[in-house]
C-alpha positions in Angstrom: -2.0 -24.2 -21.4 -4.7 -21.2 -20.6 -3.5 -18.8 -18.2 -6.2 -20.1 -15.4 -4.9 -23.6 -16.2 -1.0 -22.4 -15.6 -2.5 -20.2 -12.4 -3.8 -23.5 -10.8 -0.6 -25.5 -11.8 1.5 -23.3 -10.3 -0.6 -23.6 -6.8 -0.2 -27.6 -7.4 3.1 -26.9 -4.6 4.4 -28.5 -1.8 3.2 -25.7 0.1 -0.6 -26.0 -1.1 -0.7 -29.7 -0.5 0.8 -29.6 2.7 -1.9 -26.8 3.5 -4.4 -28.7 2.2 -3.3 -32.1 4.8 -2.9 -29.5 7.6 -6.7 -28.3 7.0 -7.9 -31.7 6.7 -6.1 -33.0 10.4 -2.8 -33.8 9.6 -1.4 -32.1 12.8 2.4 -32.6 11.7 1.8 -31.4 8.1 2.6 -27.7 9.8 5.9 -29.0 10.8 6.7 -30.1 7.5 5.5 -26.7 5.9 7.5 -24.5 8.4 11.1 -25.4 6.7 9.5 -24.6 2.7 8.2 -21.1 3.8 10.6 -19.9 6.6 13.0 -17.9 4.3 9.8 -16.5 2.7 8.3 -15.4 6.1 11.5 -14.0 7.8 11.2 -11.9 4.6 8.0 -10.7 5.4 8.8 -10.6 8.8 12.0 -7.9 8.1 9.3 -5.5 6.0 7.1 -5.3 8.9 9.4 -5.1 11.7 9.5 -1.6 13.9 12.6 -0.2 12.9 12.9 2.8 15.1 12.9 3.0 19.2 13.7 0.0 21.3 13.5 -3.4 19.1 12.2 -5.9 21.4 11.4 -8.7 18.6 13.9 -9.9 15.7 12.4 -11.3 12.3 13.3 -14.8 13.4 11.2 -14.5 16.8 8.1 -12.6 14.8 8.6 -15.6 13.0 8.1 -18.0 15.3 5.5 -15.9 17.0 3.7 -16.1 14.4 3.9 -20.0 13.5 2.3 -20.3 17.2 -0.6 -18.4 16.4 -0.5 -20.4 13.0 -1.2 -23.7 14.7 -4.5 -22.7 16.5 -6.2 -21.4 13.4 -8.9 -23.4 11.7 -8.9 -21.4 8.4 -10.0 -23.0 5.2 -6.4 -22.8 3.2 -6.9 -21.8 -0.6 -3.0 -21.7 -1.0 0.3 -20.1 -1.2 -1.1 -16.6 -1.5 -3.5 -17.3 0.9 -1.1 -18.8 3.8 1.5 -15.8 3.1 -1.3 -13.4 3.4 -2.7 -14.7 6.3 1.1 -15.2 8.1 1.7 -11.6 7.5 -2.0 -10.2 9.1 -0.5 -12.3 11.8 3.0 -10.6 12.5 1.1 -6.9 12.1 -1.1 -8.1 14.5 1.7 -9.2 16.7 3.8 -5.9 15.9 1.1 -3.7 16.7 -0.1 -5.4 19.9 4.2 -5.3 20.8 3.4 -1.4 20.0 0.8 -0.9 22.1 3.0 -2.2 24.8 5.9 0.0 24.4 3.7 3.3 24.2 1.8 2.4 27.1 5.4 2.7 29.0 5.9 6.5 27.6 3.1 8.1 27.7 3.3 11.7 26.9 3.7 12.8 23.0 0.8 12.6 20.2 0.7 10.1 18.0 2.4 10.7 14.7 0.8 10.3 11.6 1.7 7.9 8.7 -0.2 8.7 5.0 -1.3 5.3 3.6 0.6 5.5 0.9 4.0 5.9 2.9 2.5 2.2 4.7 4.3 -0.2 1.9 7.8 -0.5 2.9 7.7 2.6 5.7 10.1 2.7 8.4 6.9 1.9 11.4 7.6 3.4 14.6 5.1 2.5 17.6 2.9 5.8 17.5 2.3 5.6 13.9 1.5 1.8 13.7 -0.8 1.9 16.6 -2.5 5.3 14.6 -2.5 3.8 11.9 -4.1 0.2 13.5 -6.6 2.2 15.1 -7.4 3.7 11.6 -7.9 0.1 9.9 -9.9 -0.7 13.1 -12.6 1.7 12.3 -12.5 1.4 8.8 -13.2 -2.6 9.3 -16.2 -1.9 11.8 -17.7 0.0 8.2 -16.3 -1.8 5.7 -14.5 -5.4 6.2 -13.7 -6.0 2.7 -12.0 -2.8 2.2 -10.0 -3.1 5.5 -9.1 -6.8 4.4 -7.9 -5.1 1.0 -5.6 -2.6 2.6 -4.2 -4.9 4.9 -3.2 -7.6 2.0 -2.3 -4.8 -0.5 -0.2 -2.3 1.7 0.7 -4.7 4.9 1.1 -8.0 3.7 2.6 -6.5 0.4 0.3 -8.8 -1.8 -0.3 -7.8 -6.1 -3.5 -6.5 -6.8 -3.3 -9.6 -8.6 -2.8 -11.6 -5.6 -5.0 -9.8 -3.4 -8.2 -10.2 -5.6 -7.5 -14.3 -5.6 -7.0 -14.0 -2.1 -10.2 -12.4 -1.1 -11.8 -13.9 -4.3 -12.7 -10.5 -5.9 -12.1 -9.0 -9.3 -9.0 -6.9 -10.1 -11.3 -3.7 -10.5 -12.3 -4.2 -6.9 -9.5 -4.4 -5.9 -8.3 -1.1 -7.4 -12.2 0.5 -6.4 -11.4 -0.3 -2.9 -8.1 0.8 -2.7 -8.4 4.4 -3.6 -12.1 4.6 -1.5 -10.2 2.9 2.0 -6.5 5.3 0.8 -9.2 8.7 1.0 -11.3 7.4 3.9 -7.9 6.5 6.1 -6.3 10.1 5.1 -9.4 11.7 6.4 -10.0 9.9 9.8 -6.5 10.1 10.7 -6.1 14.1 9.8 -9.3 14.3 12.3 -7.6 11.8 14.9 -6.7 15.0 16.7 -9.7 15.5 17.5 -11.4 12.0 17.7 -10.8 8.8 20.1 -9.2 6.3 18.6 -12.4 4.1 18.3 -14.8 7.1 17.1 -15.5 7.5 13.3 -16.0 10.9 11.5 -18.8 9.8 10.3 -17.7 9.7 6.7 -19.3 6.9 4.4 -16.5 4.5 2.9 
């Protein structure tokens, strides 16, 4: 068997099919899928949780928050990879919107800064998720693909492997776009000082 061949065959899941019946109007098939993948997602769900301040979610509620955004998508599922990837952009979404929250209750500090490559695994509190957000934010209004990258590769904690099937791009993209976003990010948030959160430096990605 060819590596592409054993690639596809180990996609030929539970998971994908059930993806595949969800996609194609089987309204229950998300039910069904919930009990395969919710280990896997509370997994997901502990690396991105805030771990410092007032914890207002547990992995198990992110979870769930995130299965209820999961039902009103209409995405066209390419499998296992792509539903994890996609669960996770969903629970930083959710964190970040949760941190957001909390620092609009205490105003009064700058934000601190977190170095992109501290993002995989960091302990996240609410200033330096919501910098960091903001960051991604301005990086996607330049460059989409390479803010996708990033948030597969460092949030989502995806291979480059993975991430290139996921986005459908070679391997040497992915690595190109990586180290371009890392040096962009570093530079717009050493300037954030200076900068609203939605302003660019101005810097070409």
């Amino acid at each position: 068997m060819t590596a592409t061949s054993a690639e596809a065959a180990a996609e030929a899941t539970p998971v994908t099919r059930l993806l595949l019946e969800w996609r194609a109007g089987d309204a229950e098939a998300l039910n069904r899928l919930m009990p395969l993948v919710f280990e896997d997602l509370r997994t997901v769900a502990r690396r991105r949780m805030v771990s410092e301040g007032p914890v207002t979610l547990q992995p198990t509620a992110l979870v769930h928050e995130a299965y209820l955004r999961l039902v009103g998508l209409d995405i066209k599922w390419q499998g296992r990879v792509h539903f994890f990837a996609i669960a996770a952009s969903l629970m930083r979404r959710i964190l970040v919107d949760e941190a957001r929250r909390r620092q609009a209750k205490k105003r009064g500090g700058g934000e601190s800064k977190l170095p992109l490559e501290e993002a995989d695994g960091a302990v996240e509190t609410a200033p330096e998720l919501v910098a960091l957000d903001d960051a991604l934010q301005d990086l996607e209004r330049m460059d989409a693909r390479k803010a996708r990258v990033v948030e597969l590769y460092f949030f989502a904690g995806l291979t480059i492997k993975e991430t290139a099937r996921a986005l459908e791009i070679g391997h040497s993209t992915v690595e190109r776009d990586l180290k371009m976003a890392r040096a962009w990010i570093a530079r717009h948030m050493q300037s954030s000082g200076d900068q609203g959160p939605g302003e660019s430096d101005g810097t070409d990605v």
